[in-house]
Backbone as XML, in Angstrom:
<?xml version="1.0"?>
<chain id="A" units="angstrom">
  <residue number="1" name="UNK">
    <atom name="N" x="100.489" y="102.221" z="137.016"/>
    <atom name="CA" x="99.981" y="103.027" z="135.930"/>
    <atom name="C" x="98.476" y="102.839" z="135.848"/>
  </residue>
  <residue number="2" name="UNK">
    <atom name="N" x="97.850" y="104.163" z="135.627"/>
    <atom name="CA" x="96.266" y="103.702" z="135.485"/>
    <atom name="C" x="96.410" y="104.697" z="134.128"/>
  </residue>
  <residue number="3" name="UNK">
    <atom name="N" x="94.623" y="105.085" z="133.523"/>
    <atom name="CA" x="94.063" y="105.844" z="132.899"/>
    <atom name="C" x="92.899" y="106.641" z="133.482"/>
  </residue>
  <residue number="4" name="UNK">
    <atom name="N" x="92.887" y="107.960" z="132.959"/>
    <atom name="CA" x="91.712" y="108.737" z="133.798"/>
    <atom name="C" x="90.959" y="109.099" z="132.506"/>
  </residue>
  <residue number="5" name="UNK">
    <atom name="N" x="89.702" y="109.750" z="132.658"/>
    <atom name="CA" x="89.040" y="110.304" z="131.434"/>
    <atom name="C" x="88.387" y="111.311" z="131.829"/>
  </residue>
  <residue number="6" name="UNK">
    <atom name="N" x="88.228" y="112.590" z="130.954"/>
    <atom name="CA" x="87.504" y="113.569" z="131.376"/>
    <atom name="C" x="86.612" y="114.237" z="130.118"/>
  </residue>
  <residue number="7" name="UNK">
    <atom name="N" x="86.215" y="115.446" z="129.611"/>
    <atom name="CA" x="85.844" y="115.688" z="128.744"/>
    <atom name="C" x="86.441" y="117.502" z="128.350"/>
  </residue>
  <residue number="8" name="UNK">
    <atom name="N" x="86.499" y="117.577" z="127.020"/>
    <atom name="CA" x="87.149" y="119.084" z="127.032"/>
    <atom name="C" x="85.594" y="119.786" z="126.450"/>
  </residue>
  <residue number="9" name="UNK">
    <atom name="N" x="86.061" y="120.790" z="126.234"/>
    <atom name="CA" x="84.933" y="121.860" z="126.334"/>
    <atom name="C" x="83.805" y="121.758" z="125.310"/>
  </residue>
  <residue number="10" name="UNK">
    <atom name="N" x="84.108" y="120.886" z="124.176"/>
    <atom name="CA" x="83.153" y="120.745" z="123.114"/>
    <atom name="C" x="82.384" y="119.286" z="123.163"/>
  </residue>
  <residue number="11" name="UNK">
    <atom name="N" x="82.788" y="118.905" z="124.752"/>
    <atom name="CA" x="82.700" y="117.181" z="125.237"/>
    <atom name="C" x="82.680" y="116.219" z="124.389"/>
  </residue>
  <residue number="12" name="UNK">
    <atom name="N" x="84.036" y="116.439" z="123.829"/>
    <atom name="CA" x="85.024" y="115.566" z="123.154"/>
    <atom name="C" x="85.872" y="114.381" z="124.556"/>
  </residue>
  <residue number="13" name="UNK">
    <atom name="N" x="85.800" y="113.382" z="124.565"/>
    <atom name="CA" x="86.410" y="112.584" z="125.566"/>
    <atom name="C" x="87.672" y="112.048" z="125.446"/>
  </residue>
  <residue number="14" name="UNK">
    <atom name="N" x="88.375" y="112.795" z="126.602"/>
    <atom name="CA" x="89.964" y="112.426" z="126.182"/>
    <atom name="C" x="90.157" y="111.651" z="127.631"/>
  </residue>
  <residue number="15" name="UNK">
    <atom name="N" x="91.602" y="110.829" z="127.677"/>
    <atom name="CA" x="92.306" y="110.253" z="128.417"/>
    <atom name="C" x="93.660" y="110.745" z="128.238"/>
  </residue>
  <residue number="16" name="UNK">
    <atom name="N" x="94.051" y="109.818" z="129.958"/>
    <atom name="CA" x="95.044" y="110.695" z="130.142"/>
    <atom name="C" x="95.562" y="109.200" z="131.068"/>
  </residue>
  <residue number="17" name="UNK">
    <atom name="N" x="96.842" y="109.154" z="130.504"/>
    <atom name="CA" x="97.180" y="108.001" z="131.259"/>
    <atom name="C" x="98.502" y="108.531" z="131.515"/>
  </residue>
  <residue number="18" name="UNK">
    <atom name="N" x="98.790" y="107.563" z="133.202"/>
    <atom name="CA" x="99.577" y="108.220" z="134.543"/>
    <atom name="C" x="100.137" y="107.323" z="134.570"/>
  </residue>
  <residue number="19" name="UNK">
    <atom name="N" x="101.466" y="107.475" z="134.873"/>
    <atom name="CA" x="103.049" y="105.972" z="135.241"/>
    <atom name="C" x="103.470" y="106.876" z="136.621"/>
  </residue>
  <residue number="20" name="UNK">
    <atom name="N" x="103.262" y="106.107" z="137.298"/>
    <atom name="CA" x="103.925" y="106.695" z="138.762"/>
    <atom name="C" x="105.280" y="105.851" z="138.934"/>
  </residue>
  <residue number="21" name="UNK">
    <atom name="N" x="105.908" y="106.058" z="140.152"/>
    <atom name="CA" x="106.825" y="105.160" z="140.650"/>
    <atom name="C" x="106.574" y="105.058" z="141.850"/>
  </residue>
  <residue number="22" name="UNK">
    <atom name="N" x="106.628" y="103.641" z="142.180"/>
    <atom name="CA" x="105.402" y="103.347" z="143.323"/>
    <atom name="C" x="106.844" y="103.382" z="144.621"/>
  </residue>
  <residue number="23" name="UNK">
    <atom name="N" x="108.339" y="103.726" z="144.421"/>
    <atom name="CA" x="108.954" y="103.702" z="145.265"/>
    <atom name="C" x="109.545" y="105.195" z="145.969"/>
  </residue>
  <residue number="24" name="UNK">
    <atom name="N" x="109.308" y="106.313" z="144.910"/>
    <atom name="CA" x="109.573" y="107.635" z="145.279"/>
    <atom name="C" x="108.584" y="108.386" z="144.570"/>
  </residue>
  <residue number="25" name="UNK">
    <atom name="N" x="107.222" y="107.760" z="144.068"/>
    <atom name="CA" x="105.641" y="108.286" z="144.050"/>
    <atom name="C" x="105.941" y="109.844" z="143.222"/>
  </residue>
  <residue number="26" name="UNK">
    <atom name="N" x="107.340" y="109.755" z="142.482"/>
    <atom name="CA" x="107.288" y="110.308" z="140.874"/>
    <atom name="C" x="106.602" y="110.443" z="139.748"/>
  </residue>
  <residue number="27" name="UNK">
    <atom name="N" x="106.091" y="111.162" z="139.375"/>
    <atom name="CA" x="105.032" y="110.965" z="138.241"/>
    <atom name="C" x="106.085" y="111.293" z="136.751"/>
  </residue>
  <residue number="28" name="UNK">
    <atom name="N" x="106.166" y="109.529" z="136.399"/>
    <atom name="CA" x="107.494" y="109.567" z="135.484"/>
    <atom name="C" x="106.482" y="109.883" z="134.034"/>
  </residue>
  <residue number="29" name="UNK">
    <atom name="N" x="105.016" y="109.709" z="133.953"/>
    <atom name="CA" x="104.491" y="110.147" z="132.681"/>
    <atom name="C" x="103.009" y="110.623" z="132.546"/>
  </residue>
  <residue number="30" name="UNK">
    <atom name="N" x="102.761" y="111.614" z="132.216"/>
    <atom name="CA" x="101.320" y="111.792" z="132.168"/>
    <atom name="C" x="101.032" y="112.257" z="130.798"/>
  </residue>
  <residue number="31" name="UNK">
    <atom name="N" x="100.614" y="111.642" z="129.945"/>
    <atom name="CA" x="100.226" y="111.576" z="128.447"/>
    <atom name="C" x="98.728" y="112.070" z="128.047"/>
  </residue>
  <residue number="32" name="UNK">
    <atom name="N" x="98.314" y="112.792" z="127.511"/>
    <atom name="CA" x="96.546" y="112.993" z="127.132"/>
    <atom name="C" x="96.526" y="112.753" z="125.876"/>
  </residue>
  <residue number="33" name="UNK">
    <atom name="N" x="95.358" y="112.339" z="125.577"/>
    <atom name="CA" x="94.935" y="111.651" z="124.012"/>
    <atom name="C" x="93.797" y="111.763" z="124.111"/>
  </residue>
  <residue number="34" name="UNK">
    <atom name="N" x="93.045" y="111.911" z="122.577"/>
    <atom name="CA" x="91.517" y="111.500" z="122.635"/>
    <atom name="C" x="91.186" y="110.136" z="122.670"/>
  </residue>
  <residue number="35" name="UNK">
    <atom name="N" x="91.990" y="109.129" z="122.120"/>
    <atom name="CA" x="92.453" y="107.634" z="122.382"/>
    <atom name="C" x="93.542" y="107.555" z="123.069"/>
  </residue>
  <residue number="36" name="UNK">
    <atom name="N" x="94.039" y="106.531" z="123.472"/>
    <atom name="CA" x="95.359" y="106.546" z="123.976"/>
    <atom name="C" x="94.958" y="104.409" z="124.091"/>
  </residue>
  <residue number="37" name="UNK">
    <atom name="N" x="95.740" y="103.644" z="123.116"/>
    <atom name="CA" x="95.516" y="102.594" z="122.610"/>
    <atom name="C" x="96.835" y="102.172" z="123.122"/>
  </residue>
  <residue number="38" name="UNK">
    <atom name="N" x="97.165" y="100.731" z="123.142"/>
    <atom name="CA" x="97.838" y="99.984" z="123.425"/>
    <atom name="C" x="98.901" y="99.916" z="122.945"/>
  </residue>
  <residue number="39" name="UNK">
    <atom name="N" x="99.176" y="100.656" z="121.378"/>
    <atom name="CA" x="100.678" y="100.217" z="121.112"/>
    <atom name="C" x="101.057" y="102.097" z="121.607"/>
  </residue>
  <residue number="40" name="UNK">
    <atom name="N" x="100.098" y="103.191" z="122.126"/>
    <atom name="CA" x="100.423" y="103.949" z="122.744"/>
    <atom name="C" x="101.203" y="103.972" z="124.443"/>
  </residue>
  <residue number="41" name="UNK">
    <atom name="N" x="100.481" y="103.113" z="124.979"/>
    <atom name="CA" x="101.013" y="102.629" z="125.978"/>
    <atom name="C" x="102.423" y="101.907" z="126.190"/>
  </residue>
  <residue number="42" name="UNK">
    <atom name="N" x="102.686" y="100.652" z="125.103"/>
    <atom name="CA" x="104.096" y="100.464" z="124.627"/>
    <atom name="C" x="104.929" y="101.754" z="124.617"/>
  </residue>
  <residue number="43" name="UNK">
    <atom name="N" x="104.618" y="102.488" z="123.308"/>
    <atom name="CA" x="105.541" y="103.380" z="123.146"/>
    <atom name="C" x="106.030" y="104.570" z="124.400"/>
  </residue>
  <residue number="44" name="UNK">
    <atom name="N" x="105.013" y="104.692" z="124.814"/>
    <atom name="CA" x="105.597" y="105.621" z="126.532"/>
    <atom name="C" x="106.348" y="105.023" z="127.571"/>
  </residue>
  <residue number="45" name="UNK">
    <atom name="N" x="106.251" y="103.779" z="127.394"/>
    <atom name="CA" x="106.976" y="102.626" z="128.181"/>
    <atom name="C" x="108.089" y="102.375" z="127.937"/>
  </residue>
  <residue number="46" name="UNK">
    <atom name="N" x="108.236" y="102.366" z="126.846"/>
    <atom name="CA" x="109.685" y="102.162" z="125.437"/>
    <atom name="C" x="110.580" y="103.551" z="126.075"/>
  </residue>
  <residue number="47" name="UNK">
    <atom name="N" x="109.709" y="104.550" z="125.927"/>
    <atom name="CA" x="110.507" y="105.435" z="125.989"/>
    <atom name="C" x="110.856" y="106.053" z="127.641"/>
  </residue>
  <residue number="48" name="UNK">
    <atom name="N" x="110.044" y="105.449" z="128.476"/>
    <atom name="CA" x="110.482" y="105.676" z="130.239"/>
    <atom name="C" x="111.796" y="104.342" z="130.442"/>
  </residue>
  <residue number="49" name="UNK">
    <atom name="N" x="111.439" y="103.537" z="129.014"/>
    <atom name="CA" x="112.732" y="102.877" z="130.179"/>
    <atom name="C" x="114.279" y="103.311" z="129.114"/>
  </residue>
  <residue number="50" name="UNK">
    <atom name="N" x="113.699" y="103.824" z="128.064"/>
    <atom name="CA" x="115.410" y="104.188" z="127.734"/>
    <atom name="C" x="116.106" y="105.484" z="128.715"/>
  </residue>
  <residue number="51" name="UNK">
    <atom name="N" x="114.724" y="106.332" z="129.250"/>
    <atom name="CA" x="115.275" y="107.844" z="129.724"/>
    <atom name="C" x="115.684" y="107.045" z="130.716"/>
  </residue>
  <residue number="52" name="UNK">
    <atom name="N" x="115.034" y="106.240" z="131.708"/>
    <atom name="CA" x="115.954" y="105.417" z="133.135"/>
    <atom name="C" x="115.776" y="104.379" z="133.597"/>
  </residue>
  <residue number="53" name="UNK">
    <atom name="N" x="115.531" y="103.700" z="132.513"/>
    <atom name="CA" x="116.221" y="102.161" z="132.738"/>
    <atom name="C" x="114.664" y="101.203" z="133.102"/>
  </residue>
  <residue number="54" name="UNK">
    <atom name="N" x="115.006" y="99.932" z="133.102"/>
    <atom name="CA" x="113.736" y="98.812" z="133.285"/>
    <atom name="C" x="113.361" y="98.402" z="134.648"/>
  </residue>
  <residue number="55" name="UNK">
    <atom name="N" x="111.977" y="98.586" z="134.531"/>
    <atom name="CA" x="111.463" y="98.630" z="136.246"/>
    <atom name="C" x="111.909" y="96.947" z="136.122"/>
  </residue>
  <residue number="56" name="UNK">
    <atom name="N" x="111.330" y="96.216" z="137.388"/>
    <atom name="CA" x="111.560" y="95.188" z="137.440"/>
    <atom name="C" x="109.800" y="94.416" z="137.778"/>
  </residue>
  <residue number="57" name="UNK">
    <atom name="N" x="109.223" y="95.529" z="137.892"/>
    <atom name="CA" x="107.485" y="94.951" z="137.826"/>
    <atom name="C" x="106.619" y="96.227" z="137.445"/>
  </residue>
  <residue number="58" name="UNK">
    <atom name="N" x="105.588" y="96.166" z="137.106"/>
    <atom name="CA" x="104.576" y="96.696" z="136.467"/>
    <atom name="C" x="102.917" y="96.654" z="137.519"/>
  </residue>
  <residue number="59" name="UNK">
    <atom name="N" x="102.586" y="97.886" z="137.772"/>
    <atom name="CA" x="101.271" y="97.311" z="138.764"/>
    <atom name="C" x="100.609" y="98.176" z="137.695"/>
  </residue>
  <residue number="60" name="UNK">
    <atom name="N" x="99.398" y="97.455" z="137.417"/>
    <atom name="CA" x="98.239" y="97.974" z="136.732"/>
    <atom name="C" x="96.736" y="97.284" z="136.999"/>
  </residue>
  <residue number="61" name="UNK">
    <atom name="N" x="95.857" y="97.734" z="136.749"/>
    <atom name="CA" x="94.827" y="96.549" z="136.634"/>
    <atom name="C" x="94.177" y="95.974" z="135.655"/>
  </residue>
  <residue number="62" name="UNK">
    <atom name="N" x="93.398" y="95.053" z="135.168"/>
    <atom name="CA" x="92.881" y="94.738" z="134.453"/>
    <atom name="C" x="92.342" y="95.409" z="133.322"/>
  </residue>
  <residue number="63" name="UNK">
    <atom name="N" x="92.220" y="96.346" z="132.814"/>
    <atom name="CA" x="92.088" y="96.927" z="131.762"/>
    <atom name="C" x="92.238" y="96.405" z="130.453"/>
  </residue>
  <residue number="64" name="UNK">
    <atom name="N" x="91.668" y="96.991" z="129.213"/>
    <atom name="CA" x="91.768" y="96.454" z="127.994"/>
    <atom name="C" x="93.109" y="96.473" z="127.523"/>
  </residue>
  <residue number="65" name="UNK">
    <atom name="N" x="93.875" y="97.413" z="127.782"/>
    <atom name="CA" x="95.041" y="97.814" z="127.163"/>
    <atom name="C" x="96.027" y="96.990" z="128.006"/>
  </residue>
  <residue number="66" name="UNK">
    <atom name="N" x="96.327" y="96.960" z="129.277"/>
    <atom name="CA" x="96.600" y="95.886" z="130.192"/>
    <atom name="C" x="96.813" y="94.783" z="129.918"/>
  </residue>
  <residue number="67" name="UNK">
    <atom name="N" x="95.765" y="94.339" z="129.973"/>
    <atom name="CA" x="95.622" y="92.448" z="129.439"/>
    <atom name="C" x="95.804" y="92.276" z="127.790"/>
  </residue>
  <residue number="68" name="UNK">
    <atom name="N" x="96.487" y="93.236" z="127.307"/>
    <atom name="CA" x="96.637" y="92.635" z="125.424"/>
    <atom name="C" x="97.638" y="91.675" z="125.155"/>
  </residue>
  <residue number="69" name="UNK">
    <atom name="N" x="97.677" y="91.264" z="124.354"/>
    <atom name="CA" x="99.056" y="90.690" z="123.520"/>
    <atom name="C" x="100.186" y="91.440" z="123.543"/>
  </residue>
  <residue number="70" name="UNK">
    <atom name="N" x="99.563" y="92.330" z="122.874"/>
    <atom name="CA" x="100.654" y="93.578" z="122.419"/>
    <atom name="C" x="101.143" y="94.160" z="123.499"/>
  </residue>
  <residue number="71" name="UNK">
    <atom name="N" x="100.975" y="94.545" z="124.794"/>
    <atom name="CA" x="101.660" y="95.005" z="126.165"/>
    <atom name="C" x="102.079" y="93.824" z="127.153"/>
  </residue>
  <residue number="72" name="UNK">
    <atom name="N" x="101.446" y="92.519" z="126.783"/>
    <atom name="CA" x="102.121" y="91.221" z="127.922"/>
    <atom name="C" x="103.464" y="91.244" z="126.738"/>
  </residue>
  <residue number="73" name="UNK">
    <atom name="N" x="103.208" y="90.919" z="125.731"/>
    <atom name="CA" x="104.656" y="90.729" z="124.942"/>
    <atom name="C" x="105.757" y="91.744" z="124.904"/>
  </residue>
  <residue number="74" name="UNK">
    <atom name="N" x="105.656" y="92.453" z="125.130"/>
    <atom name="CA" x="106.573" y="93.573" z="125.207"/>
    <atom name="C" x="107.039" y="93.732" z="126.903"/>
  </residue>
  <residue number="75" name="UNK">
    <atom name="N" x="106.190" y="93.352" z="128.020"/>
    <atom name="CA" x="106.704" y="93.407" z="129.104"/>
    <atom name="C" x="107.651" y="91.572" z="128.742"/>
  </residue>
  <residue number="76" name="UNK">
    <atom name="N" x="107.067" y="90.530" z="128.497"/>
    <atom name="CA" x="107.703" y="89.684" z="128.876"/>
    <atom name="C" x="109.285" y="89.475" z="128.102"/>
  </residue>
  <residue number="77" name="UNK">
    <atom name="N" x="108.863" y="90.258" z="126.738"/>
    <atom name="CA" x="110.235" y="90.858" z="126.098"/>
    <atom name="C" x="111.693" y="91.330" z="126.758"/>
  </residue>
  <residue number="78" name="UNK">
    <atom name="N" x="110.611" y="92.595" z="127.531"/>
    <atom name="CA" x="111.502" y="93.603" z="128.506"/>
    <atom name="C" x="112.039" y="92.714" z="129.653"/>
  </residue>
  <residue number="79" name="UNK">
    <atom name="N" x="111.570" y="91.569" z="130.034"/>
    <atom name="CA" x="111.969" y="91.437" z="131.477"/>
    <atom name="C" x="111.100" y="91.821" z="132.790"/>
  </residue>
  <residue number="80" name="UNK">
    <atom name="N" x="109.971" y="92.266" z="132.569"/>
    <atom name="CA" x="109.324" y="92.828" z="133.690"/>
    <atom name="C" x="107.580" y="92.210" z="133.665"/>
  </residue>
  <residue number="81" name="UNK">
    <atom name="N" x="108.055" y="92.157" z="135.194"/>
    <atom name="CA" x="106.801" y="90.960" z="135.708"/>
    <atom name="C" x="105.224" y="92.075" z="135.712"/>
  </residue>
  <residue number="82" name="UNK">
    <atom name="N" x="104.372" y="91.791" z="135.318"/>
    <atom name="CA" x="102.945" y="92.259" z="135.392"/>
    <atom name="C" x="102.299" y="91.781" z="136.929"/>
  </residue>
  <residue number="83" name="UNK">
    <atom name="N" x="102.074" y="92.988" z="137.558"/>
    <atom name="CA" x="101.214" y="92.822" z="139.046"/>
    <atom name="C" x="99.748" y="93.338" z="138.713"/>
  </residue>
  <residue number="84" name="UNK">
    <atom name="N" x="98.952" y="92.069" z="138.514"/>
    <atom name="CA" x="97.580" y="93.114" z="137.964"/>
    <atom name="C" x="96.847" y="93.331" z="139.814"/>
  </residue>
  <residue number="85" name="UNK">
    <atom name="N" x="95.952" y="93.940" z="139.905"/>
    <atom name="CA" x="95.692" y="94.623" z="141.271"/>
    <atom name="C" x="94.009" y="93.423" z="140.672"/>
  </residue>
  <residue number="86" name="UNK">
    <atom name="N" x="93.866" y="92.989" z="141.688"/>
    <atom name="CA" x="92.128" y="92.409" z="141.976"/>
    <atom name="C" x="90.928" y="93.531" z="141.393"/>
  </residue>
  <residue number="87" name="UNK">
    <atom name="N" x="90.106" y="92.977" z="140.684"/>
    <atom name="CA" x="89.080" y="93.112" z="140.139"/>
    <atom name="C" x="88.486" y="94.159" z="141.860"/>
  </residue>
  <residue number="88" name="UNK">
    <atom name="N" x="88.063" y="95.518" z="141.428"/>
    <atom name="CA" x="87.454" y="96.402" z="142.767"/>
    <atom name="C" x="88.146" y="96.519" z="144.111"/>
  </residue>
  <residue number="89" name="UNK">
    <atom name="N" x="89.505" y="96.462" z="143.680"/>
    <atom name="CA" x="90.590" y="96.692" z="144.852"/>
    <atom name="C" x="91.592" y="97.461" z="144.337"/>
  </residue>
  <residue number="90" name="UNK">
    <atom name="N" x="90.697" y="98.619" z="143.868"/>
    <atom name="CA" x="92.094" y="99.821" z="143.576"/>
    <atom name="C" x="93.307" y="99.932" z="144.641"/>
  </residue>
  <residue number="91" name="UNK">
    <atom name="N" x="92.766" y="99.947" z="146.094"/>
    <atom name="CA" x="93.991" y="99.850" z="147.041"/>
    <atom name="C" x="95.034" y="99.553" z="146.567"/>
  </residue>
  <residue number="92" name="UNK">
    <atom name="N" x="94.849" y="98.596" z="146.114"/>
    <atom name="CA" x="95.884" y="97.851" z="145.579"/>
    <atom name="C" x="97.297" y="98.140" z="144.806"/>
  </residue>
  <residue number="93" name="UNK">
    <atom name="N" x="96.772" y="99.458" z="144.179"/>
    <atom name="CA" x="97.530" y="100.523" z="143.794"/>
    <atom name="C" x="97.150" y="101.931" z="144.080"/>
  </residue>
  <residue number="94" name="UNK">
    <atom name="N" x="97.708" y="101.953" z="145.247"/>
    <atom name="CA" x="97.479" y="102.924" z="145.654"/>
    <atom name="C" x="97.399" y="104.303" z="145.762"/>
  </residue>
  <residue number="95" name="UNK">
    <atom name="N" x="99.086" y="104.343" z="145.799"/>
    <atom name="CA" x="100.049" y="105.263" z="144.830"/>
    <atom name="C" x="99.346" y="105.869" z="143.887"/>
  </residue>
  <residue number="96" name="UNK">
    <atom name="N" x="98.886" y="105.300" z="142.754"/>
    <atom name="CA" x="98.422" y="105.933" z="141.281"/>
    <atom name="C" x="97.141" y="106.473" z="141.861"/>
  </residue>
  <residue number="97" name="UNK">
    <atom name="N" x="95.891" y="105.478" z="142.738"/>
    <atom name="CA" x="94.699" y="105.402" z="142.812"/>
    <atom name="C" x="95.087" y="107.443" z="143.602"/>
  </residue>
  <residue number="98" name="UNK">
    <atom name="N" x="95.715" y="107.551" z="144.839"/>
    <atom name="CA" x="96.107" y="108.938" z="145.350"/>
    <atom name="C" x="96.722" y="110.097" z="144.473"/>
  </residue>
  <residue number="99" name="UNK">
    <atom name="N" x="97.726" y="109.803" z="143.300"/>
    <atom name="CA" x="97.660" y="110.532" z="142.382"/>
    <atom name="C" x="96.491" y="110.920" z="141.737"/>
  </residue>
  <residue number="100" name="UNK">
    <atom name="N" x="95.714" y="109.792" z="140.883"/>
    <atom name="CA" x="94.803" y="110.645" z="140.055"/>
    <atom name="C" x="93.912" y="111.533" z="140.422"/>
  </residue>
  <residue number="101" name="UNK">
    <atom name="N" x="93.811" y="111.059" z="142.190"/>
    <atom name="CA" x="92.268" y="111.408" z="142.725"/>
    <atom name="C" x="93.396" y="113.529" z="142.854"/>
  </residue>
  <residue number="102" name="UNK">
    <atom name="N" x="94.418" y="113.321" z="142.899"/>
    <atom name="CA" x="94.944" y="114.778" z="143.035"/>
    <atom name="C" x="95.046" y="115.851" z="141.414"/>
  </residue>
  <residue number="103" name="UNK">
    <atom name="N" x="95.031" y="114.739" z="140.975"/>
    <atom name="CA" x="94.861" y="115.339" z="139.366"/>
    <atom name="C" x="93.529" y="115.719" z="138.967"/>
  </residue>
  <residue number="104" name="UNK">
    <atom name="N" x="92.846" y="114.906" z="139.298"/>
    <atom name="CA" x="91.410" y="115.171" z="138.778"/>
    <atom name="C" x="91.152" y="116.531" z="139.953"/>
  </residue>
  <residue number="105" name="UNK">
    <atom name="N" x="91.690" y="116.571" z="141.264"/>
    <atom name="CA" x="91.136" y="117.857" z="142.145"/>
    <atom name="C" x="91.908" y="119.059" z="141.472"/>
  </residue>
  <residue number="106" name="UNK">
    <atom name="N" x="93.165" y="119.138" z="141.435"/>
    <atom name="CA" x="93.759" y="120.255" z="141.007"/>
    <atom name="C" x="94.157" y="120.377" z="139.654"/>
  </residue>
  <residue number="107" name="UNK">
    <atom name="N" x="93.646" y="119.700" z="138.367"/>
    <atom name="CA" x="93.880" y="119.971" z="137.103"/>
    <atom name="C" x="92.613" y="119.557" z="136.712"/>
  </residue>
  <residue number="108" name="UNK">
    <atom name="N" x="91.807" y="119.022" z="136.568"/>
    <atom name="CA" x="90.902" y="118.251" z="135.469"/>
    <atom name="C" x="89.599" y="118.853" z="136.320"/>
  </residue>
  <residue number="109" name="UNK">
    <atom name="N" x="89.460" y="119.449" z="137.197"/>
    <atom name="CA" x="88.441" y="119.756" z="137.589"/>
    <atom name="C" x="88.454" y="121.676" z="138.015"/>
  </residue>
  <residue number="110" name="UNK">
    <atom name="N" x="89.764" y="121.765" z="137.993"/>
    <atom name="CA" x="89.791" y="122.928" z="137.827"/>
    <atom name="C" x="90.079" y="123.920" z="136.790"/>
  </residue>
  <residue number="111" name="UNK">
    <atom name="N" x="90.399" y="123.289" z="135.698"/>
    <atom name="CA" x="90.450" y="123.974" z="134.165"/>
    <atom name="C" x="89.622" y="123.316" z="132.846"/>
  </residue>
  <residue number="112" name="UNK">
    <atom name="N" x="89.103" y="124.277" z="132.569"/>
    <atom name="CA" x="88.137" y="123.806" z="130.815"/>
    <atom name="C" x="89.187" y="123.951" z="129.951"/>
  </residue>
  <residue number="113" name="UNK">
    <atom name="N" x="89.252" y="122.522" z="129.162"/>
    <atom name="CA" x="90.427" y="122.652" z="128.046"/>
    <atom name="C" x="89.648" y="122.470" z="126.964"/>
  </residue>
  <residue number="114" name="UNK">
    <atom name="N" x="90.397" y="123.116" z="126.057"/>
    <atom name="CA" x="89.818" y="123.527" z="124.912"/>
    <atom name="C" x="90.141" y="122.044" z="123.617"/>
  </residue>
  <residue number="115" name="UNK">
    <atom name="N" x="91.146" y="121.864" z="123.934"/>
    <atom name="CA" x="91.844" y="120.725" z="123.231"/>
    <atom name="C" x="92.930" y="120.056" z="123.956"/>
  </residue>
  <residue number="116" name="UNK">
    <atom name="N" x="93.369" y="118.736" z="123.873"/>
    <atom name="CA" x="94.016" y="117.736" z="124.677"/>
    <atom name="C" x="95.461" y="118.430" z="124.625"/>
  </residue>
  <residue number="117" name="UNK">
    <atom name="N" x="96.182" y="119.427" z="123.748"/>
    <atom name="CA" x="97.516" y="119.908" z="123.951"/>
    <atom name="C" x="97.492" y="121.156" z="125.003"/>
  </residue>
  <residue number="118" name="UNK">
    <atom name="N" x="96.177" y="121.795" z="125.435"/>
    <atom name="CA" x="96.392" y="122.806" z="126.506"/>
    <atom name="C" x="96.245" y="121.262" z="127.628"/>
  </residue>
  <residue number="119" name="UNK">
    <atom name="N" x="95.827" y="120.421" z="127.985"/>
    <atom name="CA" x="96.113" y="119.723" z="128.795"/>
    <atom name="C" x="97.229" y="118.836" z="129.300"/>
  </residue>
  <residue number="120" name="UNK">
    <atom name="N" x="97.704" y="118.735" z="127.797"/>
    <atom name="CA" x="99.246" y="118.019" z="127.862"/>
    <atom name="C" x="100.221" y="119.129" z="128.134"/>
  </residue>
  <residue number="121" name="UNK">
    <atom name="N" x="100.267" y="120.375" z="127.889"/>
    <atom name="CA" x="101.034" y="121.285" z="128.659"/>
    <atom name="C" x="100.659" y="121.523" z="130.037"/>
  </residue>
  <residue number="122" name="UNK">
    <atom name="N" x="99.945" y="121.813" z="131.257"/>
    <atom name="CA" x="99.546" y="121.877" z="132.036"/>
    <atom name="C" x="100.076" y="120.356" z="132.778"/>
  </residue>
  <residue number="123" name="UNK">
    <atom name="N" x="99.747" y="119.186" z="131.802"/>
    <atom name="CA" x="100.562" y="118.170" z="132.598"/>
    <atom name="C" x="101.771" y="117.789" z="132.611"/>
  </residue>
  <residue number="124" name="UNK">
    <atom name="N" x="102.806" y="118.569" z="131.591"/>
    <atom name="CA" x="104.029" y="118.694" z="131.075"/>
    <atom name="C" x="104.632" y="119.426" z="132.665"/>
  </residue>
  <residue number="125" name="UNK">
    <atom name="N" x="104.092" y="120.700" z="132.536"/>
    <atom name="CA" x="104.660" y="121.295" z="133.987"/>
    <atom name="C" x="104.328" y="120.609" z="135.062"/>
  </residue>
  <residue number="126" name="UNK">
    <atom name="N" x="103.306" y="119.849" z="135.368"/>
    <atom name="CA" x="103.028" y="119.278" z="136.588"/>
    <atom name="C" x="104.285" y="118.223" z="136.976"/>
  </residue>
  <residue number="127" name="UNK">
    <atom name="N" x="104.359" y="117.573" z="135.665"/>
    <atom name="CA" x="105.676" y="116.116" z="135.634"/>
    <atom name="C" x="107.022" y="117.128" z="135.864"/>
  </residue>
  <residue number="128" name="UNK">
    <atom name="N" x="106.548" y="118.018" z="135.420"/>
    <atom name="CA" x="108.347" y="118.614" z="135.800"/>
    <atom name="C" x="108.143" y="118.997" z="137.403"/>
  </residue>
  <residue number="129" name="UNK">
    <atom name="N" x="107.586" y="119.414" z="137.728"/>
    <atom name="CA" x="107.180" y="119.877" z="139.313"/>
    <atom name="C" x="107.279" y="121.642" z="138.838"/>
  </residue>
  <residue number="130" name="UNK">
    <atom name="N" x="106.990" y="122.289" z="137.731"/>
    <atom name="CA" x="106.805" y="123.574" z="137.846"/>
    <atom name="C" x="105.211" y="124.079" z="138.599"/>
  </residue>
</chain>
């Protein structure tokens, strides 16, 4: 899982945070917010593992939201181990690092959004594969 950021048309700065599955490279969530905070991150998590169940590890990197209280406790809650990726070794996650760079080419760089819900629809169909 990473976060991307872009700006909508009145360059208002939103994010947009991505849950891949690093074993069939599914894009199980793509969320946009003008924030998108840590007990936001919980709650999308909460809700990917009731739709199908508990990964058994987590790759992310170092990030603020990442390294909290509030998301180590809830993974160590859940059962699921945290893989943080090295400080300037996106490789590391790769998977996500090749997703976003396809999101940002064919959505975020090719449409002016007006507000973060024409973007969360646009990424609604993308997660479905329409």
């Amino acid at each position: 899982m990473d976060f991307m950021s872009d700006v909508l048309t009145d360059v208002i700065k939103v994010r947009v945070f991505n849950v891949i599955d690093d074993c069939n490279r599914e894009a199980l969530a793509i969320e946009a917010g003008l924030s998108y905070p840590v007990r936001a991150v919980v709650d999308t998590l909460e809700r990917l593992k009731e739709e199908i169940g508990t990964p058994k590890y987590i790759r992310c990197d170092n990030g603020p939201e990442f390294i909290s209280k509030t998301f180590m406790n809830w993974c160590q809650k859940s059962f699921i181990e945290i893989k943080y990726t090295q400080p300037r070794k996106p490789m590391q996650n790769g998977y996500i690092e090749r997703f976003n760079r396809f999101f940002r080419e064919d959505i975020l760089d090719v449409y002016y959004f007006n507000d973060k819900y024409q973007l969360q629809k646009i990424s609604d169909n993308l997660e479905r594969g329409l």
